[in-house]
mmCIF file of the N, C-alpha and C atoms, coordinates in Angstrom:
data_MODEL
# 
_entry.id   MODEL 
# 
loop_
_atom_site.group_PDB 
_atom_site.id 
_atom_site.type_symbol 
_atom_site.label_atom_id 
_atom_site.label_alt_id 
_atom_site.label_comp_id 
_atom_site.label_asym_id 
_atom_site.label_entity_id 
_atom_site.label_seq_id 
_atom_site.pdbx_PDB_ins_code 
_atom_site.Cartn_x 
_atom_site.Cartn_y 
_atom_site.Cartn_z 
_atom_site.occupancy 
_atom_site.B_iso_or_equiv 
_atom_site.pdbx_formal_charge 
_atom_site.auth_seq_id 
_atom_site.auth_comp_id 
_atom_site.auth_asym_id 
_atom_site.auth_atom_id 
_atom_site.pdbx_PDB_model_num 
ATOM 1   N N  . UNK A 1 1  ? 27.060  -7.177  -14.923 1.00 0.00 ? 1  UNK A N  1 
ATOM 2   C CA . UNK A 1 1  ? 26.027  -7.282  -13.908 1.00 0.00 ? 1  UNK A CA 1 
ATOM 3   C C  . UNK A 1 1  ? 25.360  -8.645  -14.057 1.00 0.00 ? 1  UNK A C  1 
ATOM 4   N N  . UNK A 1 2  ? 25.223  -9.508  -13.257 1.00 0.00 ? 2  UNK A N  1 
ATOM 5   C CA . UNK A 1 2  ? 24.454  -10.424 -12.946 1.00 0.00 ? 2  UNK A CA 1 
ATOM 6   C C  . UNK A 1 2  ? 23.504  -10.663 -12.744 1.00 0.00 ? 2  UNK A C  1 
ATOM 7   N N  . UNK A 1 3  ? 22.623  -12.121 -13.321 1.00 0.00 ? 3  UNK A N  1 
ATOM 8   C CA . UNK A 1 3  ? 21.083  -11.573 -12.893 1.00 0.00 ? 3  UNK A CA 1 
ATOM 9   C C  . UNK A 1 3  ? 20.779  -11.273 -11.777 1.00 0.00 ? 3  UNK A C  1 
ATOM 10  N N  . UNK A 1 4  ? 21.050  -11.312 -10.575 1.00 0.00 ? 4  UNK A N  1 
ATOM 11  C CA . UNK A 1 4  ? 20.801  -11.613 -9.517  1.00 0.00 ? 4  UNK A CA 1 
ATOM 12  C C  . UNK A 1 4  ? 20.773  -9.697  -9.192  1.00 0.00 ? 4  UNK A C  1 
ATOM 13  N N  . UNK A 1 5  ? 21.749  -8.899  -9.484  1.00 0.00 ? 5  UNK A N  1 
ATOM 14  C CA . UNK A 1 5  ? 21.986  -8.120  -9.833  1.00 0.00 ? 5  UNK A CA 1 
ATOM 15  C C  . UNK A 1 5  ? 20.999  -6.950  -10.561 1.00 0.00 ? 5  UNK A C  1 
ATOM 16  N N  . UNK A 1 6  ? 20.732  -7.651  -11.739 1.00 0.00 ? 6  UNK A N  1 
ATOM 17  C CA . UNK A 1 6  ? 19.658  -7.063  -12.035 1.00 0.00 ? 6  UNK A CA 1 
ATOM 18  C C  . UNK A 1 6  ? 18.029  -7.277  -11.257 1.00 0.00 ? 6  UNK A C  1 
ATOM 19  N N  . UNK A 1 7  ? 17.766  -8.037  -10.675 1.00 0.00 ? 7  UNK A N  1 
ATOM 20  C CA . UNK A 1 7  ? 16.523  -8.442  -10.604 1.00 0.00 ? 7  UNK A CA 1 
ATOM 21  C C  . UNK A 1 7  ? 16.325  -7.376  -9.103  1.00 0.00 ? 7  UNK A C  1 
ATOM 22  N N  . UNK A 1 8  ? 17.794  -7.152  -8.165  1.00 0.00 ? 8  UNK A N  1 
ATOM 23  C CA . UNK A 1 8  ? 17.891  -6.308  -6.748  1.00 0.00 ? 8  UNK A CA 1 
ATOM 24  C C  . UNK A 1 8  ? 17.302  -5.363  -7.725  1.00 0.00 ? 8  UNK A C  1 
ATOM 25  N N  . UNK A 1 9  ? 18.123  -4.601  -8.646  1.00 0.00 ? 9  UNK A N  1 
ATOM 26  C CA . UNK A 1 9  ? 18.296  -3.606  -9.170  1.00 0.00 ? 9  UNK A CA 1 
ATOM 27  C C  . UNK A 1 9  ? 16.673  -2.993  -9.881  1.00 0.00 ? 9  UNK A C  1 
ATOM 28  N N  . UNK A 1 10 ? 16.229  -3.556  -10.186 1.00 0.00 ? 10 UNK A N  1 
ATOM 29  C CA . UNK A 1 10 ? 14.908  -3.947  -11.004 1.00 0.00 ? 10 UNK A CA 1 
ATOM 30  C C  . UNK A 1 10 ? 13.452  -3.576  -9.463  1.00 0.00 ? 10 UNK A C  1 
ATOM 31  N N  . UNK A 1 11 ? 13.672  -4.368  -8.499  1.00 0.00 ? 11 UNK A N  1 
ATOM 32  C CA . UNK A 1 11 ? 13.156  -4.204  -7.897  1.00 0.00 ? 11 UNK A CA 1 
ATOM 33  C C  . UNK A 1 11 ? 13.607  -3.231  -6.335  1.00 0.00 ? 11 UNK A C  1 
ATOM 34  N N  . UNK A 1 12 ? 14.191  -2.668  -6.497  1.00 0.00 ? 12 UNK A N  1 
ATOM 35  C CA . UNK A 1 12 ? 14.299  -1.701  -5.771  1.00 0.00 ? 12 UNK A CA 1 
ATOM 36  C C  . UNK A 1 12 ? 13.673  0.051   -6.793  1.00 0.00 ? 12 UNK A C  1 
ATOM 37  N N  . UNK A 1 13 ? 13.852  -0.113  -8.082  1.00 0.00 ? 13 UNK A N  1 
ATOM 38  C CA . UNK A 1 13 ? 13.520  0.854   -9.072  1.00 0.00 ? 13 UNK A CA 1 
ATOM 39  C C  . UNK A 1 13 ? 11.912  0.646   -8.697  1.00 0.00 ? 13 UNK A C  1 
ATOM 40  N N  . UNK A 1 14 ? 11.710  -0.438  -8.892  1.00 0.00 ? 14 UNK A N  1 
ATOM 41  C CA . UNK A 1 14 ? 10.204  -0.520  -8.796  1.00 0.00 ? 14 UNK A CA 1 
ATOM 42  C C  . UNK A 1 14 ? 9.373   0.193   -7.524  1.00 0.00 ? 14 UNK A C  1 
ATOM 43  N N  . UNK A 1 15 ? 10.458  -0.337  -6.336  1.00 0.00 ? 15 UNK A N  1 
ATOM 44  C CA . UNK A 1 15 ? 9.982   -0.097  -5.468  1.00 0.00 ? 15 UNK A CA 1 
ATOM 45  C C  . UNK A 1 15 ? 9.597   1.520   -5.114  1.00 0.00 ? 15 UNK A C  1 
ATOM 46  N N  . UNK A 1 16 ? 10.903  2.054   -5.710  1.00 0.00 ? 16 UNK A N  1 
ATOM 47  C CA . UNK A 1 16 ? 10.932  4.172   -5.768  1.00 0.00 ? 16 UNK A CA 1 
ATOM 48  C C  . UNK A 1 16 ? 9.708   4.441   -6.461  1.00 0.00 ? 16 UNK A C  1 
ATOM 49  N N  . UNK A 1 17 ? 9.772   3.757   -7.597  1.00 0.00 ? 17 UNK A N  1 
ATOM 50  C CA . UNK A 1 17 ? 8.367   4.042   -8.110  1.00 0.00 ? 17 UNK A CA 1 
ATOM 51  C C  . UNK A 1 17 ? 7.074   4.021   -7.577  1.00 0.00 ? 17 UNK A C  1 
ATOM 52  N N  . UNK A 1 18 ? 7.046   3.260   -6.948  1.00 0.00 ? 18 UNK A N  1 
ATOM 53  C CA . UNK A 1 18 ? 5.880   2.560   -6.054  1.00 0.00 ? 18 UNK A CA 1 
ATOM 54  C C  . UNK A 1 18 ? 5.590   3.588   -4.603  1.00 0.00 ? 18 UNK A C  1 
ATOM 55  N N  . UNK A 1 19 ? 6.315   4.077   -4.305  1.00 0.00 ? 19 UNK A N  1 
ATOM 56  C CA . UNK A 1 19 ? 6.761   4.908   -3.105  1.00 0.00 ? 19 UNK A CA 1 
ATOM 57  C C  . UNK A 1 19 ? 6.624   6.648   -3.555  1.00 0.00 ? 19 UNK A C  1 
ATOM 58  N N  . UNK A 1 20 ? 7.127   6.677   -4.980  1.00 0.00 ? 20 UNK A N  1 
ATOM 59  C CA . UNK A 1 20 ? 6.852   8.146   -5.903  1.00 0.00 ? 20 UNK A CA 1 
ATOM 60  C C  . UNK A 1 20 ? 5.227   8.306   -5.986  1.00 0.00 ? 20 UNK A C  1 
ATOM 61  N N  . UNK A 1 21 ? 4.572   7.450   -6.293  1.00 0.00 ? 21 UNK A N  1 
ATOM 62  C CA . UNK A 1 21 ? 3.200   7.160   -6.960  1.00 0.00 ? 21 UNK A CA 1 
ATOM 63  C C  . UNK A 1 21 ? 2.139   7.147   -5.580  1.00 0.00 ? 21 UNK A C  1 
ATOM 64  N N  . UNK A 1 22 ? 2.506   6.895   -4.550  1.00 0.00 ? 22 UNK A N  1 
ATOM 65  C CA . UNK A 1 22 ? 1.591   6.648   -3.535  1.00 0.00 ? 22 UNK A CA 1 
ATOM 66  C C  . UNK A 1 22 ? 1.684   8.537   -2.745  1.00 0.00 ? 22 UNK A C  1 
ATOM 67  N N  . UNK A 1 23 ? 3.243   8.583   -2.884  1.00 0.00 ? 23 UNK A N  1 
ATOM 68  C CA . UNK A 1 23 ? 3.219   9.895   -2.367  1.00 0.00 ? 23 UNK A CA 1 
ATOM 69  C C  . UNK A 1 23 ? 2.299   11.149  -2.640  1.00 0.00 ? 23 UNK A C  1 
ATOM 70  N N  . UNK A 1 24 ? 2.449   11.153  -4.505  1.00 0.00 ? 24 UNK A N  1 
ATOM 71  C CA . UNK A 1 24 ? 1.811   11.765  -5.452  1.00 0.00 ? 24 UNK A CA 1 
ATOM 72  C C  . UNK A 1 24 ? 0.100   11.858  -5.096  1.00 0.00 ? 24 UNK A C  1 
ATOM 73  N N  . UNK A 1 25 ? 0.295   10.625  -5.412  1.00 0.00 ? 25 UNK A N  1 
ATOM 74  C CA . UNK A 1 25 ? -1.669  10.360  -5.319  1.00 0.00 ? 25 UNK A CA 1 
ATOM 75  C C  . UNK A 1 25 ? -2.269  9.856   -4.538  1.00 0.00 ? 25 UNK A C  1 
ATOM 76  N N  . UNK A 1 26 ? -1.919  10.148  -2.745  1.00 0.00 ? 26 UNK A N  1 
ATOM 77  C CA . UNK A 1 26 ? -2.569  9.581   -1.639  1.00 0.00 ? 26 UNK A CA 1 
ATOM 78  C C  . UNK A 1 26 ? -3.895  9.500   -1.806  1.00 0.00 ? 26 UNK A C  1 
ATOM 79  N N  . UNK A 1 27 ? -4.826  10.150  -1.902  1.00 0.00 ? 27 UNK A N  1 
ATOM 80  C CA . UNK A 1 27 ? -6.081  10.288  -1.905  1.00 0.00 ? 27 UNK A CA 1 
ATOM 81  C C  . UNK A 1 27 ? -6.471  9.096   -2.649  1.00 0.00 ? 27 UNK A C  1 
ATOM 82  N N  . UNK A 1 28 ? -6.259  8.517   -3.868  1.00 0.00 ? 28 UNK A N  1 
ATOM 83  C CA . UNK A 1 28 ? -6.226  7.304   -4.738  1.00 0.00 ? 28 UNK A CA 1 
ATOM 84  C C  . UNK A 1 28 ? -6.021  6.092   -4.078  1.00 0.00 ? 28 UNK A C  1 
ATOM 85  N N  . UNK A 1 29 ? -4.640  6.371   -3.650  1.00 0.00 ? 29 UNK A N  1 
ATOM 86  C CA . UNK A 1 29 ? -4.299  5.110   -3.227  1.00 0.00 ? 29 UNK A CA 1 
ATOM 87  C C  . UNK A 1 29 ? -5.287  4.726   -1.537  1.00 0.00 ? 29 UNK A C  1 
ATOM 88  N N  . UNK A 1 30 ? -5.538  5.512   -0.940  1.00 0.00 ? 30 UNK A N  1 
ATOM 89  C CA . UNK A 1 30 ? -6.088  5.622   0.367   1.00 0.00 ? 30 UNK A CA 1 
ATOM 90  C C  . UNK A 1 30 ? -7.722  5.189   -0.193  1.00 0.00 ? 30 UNK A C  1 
ATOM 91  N N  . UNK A 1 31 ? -8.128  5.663   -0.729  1.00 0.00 ? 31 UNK A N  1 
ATOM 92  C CA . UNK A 1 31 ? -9.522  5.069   -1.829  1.00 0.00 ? 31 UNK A CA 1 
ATOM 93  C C  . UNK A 1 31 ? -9.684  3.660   -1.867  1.00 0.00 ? 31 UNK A C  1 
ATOM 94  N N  . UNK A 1 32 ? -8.204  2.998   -2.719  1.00 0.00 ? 32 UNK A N  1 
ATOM 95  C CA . UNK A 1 32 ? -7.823  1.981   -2.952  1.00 0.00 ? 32 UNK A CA 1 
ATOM 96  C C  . UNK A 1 32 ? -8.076  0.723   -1.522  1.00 0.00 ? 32 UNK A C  1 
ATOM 97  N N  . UNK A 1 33 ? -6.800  1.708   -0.663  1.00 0.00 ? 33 UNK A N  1 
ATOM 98  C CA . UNK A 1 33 ? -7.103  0.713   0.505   1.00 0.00 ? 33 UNK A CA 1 
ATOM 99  C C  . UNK A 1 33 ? -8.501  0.333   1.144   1.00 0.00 ? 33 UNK A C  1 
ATOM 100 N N  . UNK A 1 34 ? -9.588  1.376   1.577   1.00 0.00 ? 34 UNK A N  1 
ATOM 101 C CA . UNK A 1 34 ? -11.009 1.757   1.610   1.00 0.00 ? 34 UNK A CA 1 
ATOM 102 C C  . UNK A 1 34 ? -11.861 0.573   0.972   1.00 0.00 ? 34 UNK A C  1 
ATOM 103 N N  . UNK A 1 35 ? -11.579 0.695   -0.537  1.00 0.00 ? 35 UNK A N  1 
ATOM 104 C CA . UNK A 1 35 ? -12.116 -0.378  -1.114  1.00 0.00 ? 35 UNK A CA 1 
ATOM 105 C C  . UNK A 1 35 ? -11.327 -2.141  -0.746  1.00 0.00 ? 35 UNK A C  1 
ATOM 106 N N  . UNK A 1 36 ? -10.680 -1.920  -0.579  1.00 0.00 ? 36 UNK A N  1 
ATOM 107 C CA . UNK A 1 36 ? -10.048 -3.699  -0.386  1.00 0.00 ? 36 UNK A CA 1 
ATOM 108 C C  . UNK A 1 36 ? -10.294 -4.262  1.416   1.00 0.00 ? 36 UNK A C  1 
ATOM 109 N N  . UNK A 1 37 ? -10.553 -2.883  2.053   1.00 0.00 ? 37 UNK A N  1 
ATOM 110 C CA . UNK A 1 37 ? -10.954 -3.144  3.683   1.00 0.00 ? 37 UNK A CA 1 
ATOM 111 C C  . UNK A 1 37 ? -12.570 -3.891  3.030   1.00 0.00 ? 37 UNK A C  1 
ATOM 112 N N  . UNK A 1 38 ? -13.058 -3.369  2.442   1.00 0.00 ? 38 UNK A N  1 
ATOM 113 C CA . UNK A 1 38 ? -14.167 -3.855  2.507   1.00 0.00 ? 38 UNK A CA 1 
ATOM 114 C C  . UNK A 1 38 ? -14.538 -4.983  1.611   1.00 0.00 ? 38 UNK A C  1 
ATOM 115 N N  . UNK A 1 39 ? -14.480 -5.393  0.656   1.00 0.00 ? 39 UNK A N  1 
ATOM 116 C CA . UNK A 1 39 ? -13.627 -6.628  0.184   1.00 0.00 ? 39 UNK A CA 1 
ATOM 117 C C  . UNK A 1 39 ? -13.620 -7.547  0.734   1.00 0.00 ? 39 UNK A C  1 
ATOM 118 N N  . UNK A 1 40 ? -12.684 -7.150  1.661   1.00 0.00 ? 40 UNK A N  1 
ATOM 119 C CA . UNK A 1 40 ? -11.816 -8.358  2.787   1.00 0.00 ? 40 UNK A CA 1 
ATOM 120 C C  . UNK A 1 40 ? -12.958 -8.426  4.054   1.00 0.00 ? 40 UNK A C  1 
ATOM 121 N N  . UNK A 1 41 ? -13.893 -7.769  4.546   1.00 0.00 ? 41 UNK A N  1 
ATOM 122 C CA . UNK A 1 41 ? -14.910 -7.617  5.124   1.00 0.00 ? 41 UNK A CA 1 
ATOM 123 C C  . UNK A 1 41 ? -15.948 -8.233  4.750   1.00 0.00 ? 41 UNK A C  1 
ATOM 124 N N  . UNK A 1 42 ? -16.627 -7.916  3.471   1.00 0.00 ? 42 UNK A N  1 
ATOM 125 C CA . UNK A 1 42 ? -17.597 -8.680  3.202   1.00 0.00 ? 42 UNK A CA 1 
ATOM 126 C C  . UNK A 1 42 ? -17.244 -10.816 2.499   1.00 0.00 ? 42 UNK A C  1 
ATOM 127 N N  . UNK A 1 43 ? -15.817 -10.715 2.412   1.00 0.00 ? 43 UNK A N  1 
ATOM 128 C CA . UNK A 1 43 ? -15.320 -12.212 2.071   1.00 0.00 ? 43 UNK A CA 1 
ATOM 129 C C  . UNK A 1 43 ? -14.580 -12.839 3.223   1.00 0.00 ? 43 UNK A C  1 
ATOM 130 N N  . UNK A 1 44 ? -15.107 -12.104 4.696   1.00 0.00 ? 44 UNK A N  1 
ATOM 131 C CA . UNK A 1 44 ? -15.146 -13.118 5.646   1.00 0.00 ? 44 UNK A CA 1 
ATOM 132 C C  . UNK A 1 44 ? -16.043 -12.884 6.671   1.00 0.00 ? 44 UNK A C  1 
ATOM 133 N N  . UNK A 1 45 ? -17.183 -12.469 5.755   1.00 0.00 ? 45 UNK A N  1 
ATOM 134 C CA . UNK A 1 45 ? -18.782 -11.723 6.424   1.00 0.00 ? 45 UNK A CA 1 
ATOM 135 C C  . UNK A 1 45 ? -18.329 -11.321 7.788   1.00 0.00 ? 45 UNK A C  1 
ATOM 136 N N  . UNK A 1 46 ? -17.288 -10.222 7.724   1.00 0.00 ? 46 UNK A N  1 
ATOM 137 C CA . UNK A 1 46 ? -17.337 -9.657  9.269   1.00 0.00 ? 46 UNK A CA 1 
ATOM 138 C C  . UNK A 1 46 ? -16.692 -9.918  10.754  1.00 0.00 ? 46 UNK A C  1 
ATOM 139 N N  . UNK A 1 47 ? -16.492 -11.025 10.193  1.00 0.00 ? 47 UNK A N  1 
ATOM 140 C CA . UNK A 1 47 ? -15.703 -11.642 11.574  1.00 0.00 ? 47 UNK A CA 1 
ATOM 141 C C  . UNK A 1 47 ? -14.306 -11.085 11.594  1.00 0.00 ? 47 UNK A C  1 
ATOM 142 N N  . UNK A 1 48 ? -13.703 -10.642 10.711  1.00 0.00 ? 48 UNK A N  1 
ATOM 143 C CA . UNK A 1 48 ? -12.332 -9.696  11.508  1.00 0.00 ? 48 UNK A CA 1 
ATOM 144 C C  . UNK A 1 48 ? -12.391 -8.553  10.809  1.00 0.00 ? 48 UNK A C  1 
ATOM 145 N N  . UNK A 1 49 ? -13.762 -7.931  11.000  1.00 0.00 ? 49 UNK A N  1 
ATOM 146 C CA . UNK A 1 49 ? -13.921 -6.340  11.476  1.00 0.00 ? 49 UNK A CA 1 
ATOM 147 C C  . UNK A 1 49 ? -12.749 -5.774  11.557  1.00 0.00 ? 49 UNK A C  1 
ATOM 148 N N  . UNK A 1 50 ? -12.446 -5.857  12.742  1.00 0.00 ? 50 UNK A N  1 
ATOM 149 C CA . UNK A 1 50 ? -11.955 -4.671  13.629  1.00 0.00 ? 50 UNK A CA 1 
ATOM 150 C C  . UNK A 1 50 ? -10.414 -4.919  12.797  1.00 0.00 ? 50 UNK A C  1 
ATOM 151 N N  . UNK A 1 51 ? -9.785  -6.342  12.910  1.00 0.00 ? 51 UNK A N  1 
ATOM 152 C CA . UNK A 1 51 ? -8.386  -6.613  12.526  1.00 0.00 ? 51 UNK A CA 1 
ATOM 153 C C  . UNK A 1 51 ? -8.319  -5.912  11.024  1.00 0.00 ? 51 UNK A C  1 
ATOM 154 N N  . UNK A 1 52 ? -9.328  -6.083  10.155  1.00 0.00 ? 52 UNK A N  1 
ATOM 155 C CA . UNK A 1 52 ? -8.979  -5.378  8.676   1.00 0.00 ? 52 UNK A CA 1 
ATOM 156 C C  . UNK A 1 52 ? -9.253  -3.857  8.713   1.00 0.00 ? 52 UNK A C  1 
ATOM 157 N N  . UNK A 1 53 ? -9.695  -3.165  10.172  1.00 0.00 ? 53 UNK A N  1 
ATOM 158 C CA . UNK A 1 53 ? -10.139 -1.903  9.855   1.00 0.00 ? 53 UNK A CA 1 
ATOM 159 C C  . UNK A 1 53 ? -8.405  -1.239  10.132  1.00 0.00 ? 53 UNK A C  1 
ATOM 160 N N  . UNK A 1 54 ? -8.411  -1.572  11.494  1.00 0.00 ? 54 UNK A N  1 
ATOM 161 C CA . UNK A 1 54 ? -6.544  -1.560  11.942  1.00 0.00 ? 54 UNK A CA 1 
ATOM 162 C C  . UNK A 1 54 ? -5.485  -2.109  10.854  1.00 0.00 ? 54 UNK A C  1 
ATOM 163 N N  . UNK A 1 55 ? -5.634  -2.909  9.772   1.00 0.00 ? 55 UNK A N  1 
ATOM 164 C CA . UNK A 1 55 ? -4.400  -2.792  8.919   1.00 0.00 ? 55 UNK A CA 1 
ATOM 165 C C  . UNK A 1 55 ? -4.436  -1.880  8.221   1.00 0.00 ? 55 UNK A C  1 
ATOM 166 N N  . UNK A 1 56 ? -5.985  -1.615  7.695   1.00 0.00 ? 56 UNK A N  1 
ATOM 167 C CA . UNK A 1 56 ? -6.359  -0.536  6.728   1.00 0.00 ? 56 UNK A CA 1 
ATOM 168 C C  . UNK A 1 56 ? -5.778  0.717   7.491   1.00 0.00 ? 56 UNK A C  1 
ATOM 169 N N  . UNK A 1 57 ? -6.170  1.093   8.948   1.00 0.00 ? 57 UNK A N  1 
ATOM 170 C CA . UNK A 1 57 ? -5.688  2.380   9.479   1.00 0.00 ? 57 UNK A CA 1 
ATOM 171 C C  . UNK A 1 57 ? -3.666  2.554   9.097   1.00 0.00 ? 57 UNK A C  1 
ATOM 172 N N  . UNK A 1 58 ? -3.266  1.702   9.393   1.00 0.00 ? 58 UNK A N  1 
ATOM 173 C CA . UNK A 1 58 ? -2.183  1.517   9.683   1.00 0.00 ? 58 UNK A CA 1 
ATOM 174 C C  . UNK A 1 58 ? -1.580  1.593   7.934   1.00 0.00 ? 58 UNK A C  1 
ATOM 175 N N  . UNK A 1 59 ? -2.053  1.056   6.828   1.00 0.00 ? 59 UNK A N  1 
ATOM 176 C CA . UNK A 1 59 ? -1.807  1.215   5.600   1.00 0.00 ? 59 UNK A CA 1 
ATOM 177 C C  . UNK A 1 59 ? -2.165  2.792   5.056   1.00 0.00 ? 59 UNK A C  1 
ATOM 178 N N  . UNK A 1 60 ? -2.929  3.537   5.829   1.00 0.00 ? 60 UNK A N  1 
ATOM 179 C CA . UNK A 1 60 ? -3.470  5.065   5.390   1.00 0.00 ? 60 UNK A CA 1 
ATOM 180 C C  . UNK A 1 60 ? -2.663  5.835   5.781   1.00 0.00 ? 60 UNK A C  1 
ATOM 181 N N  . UNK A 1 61 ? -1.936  5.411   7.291   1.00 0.00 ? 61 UNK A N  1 
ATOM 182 C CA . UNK A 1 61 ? -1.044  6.028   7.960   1.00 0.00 ? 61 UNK A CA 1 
ATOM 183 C C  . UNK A 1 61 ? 0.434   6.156   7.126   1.00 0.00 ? 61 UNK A C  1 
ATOM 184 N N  . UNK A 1 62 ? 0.894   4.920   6.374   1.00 0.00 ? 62 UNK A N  1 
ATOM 185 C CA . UNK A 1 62 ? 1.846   4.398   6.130   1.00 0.00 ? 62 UNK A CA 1 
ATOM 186 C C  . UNK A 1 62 ? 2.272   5.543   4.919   1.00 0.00 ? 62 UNK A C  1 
ATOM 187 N N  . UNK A 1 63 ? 0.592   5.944   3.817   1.00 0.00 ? 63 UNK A N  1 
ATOM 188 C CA . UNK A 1 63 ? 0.740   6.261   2.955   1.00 0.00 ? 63 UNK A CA 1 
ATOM 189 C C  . UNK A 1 63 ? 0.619   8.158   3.268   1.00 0.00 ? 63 UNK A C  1 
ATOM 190 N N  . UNK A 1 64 ? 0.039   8.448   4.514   1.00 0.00 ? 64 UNK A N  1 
ATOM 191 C CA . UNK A 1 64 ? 0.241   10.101  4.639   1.00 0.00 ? 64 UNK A CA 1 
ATOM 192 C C  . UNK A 1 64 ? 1.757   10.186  5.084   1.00 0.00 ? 64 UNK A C  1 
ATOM 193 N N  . UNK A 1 65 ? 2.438   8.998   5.584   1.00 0.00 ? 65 UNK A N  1 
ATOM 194 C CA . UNK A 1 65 ? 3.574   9.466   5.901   1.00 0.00 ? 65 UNK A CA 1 
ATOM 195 C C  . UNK A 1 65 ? 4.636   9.629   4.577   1.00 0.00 ? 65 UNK A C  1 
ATOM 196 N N  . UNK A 1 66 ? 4.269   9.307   3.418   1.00 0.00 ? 66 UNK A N  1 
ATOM 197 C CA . UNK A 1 66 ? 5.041   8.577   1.982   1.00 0.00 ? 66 UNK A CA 1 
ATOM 198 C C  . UNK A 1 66 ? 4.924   10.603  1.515   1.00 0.00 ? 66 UNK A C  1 
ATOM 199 N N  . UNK A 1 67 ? 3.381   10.744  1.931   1.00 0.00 ? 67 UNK A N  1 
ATOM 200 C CA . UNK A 1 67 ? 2.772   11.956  1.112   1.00 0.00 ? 67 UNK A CA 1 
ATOM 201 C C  . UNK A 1 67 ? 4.293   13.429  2.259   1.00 0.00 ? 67 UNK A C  1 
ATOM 202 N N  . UNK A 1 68 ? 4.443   13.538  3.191   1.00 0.00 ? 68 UNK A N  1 
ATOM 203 C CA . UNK A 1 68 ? 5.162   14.120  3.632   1.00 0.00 ? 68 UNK A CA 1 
ATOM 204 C C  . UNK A 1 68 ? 7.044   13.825  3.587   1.00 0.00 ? 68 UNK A C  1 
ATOM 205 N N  . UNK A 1 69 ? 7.223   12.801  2.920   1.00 0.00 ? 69 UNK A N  1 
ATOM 206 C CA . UNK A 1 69 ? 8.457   12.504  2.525   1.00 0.00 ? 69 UNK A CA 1 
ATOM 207 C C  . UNK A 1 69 ? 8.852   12.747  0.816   1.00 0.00 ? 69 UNK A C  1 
ATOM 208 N N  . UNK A 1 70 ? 7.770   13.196  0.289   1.00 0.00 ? 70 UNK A N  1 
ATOM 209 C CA . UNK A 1 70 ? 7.887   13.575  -1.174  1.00 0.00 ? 70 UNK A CA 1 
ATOM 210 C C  . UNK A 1 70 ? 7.228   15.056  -1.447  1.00 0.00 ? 70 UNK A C  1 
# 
């Protein structure tokens, strides 16, 4: 196996993991997002509101759909 090989390999593992863990513990991770909307809200005092509330929706969505595939 090649590095190149390993590193697909490496990060696709990661990725199941990453995808296992969000499924598991939506409520956490949805917390998570919650806190970084606002974050990202107060470190551009407000002016893209609405655009960080819609990625955040769209990242909550992303993760109830993870929670019904596991």
């Amino acid at each position: 196996m090649g590095f190149v090989d390993k590193v697909l390999k490496t990060g696709k593992d990661a990725a199941t993991k990453a995808k296992d863990f969000a499924g598991e513990h939506t409520e956490q991770v949805k917390g998570a997002i919650d806190k970084v909307e606002g974050f990202a809200d107060k470190a551009t005092k407000g002016k893209y509101t609405q655009k960080i509330e819609s990625v955040g929706n769209k990242a909550g969505s992303a993760v109830d759909k993870l929670k019904k595939e596991s």
